[in-house]
N, C-alpha and C positions, 0 to 999 in steps of 0.2 A: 431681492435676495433669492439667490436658488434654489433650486430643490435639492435634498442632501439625496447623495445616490442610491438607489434598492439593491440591500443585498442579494446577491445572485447567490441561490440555492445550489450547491454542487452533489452528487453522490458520494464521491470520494478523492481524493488527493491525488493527483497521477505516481503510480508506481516507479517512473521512469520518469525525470525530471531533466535531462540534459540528450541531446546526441551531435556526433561530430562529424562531418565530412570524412570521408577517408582519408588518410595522407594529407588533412588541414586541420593540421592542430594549431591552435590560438588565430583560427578565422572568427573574424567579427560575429558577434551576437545578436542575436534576433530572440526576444524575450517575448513569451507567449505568456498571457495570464494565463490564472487555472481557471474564470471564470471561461476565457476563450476555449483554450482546450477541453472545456465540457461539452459548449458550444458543438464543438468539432465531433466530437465524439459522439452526442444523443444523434445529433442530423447524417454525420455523413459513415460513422461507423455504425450506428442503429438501425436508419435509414429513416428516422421519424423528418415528420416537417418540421417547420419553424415555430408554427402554432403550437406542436404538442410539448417541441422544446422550452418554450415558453412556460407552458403551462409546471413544466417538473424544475425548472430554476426560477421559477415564479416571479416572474417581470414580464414587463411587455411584447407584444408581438417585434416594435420598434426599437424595444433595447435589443431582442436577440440579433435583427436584422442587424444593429451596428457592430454587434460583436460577432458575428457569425461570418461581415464582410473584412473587421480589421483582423479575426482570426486567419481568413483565405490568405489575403494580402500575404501576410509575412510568412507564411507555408510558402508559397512563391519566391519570395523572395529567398528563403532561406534555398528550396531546391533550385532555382536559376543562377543565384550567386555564389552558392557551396559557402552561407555560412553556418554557424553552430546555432543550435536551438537550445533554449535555457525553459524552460514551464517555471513559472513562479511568479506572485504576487496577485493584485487583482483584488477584487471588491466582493468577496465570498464569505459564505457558511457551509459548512459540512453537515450533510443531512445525518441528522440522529435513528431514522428510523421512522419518525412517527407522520410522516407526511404522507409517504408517496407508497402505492405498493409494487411500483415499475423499481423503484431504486436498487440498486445492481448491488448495491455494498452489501457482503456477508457479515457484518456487522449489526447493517439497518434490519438484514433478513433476519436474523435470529431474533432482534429485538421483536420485531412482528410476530414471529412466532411465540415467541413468549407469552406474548400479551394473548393471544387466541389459544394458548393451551398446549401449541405442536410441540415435536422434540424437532431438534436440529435438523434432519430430514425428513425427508417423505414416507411414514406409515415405520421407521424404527429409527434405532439410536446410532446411529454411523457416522467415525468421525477418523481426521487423518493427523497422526503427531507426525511431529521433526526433529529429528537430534543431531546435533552438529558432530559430527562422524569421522574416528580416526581409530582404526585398528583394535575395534571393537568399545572403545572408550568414548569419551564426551571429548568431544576437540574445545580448546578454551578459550580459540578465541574467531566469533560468529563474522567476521570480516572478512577472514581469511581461510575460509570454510571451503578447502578441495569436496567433501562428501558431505552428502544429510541422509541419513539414514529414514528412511520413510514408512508409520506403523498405519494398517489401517486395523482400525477397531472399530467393535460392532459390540452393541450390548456389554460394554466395557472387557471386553476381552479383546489379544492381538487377533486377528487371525490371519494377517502375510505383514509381510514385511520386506523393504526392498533398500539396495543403497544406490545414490543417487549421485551424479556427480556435476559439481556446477559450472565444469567448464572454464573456468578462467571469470566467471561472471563478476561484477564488482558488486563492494559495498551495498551501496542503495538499491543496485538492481536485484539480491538477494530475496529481498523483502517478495519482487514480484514473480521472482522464481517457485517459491514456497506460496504465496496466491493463487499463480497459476496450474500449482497441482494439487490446490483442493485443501492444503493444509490448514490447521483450526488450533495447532499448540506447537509453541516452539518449543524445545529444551535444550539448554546450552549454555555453556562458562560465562567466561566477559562478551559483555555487548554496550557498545558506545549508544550515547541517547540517541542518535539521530537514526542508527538503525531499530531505536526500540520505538520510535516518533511510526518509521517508516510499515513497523509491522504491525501496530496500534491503528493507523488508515489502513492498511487493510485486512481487518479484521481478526487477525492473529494474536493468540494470549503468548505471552513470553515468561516464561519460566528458567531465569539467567541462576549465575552464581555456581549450578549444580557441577559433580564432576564424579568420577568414576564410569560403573560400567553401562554402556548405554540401556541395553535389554531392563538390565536392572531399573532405572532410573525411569521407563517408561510405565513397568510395573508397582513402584512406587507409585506414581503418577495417577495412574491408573486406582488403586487402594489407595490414597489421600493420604500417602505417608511421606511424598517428595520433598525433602530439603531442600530450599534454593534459595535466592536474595532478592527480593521484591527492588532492592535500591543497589542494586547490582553493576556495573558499570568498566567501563574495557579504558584500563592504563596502557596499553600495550603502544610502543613510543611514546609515552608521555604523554595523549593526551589522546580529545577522545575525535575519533577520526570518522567510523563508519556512519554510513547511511545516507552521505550527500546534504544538501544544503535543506532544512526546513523552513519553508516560506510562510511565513503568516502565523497565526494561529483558528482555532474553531471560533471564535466570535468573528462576526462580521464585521469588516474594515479595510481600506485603503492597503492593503499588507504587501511589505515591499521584498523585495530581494535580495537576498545576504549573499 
């Protein structure tokens, strides 16, 4: 009988789960676990070894060798053949927090913090909202989000505020838009589960349903009066579209690919 396989410990769910060749659309597919793509990530965007990758997905020096080498592989193959990249599936868990203090997810960091006493940052209380943004109002539907309006607050007060534009960006890549500039609260109308899945990895509180003036509603927000829908959810064509494909779940297991 074999040995059932160890789950590989990941930080967090990749942001960005697909990309396409230029001008090859519906080129063959090259599917990348997310345990691989951690792989890739801790070693060659970190620059740690294999050992230390080892150590924060917590299996062997010899499992990461095989996944570290079937990750290269198909990077190759996707950049020498021009085909499409898919990330998903794979033999993973999503770290919670309480392992590791290297773990990058602002999720796992706050949880840390908590448990030792800190506030969200370093020595005060500073943090960045997002409001899906349209002509001073809440735009209502988070998919299809031209603007985010973006509050930075300190000691629960605004003090700037800027609007932001997402360029044409899609769905699921939304989520790493708003990751990548630091943001910690969303506020916004309808939103499909897959982009509330997307903004949950990475560590983003969503605050849907709401609608009027945005200023207003971040104030709210701010004084714990904000109206919104916890079970909130985007109809918008009929069904619920944003956030790209969700692979697996947070328990560890075999998780395949929809």
């Amino acid at each position: 009988m074999s040995r059932p396989t160890k789950c590989r410990r990941v930080c967090r769910r990749p942001l960005f789960d697909s990309f396409i060749p230029a001008g090859e659309e519906g080129a063959p597919e090259v599917q990348l676990t997310v345990d691989e793509y951690e792989a890739i990530r801790i070693i060659d965007l970190e620059g740690n070894t294999q050992e230390q990758c080892a150590n924060r997905m917590n299996v062997s020096r010899t499992t990461i060798t095989d996944i570290y080498d079937s990750a290269r592989k198909k990077i190759a193959e996707l950049l020498v053949n021009g085909r499409t990249l898919k990330v998903c599936g794979g033999n993973f868990t999503v770290c919670d927090g309480s392992a590791n203090d290297y773990c990058g997810n602002r999720q796992c960091v706050r949880a840390k913090k908590r448990k030792r006493g800190q506030n969200n940052s370093d020595g005060d209380d500073r943090m960045k909202i997002a409001v899906t943004y349209q002509d001073g109002e809440i735009f209502q539907h988070f998919g299809h989000s031209e603007y985010f309006k973006v509050y930075e607050v300190q000691d629960g007060k605004v003090t700037s505020s800027e609007v932001i534009g997402t360029n044409g960006t899609g769905h699921g890549a939304l989520a790493g838009l708003l990751f990548n500039g630091g943001v910690e609260v969303l506020i916004c109308g309808g939103i499909g589960g897959g982009a509330q899945l997307a903004l949950k990895e990475a560590g983003i509180k969503v605050f849907g349903g709401c609608s009027g003036d945005a200023d207003t509603a971040v104030e709210e927000y701010l004084n714990g009066t904000l109206g919104y829908d916890p079970d909130v959810h985007c109809d918008h064509h009929g069904h619920d579209h944003e956030g790209g494909h969700a692979c697996g779940s947070h328990g560890c297991g075999n998780h395949g690919c929809h």
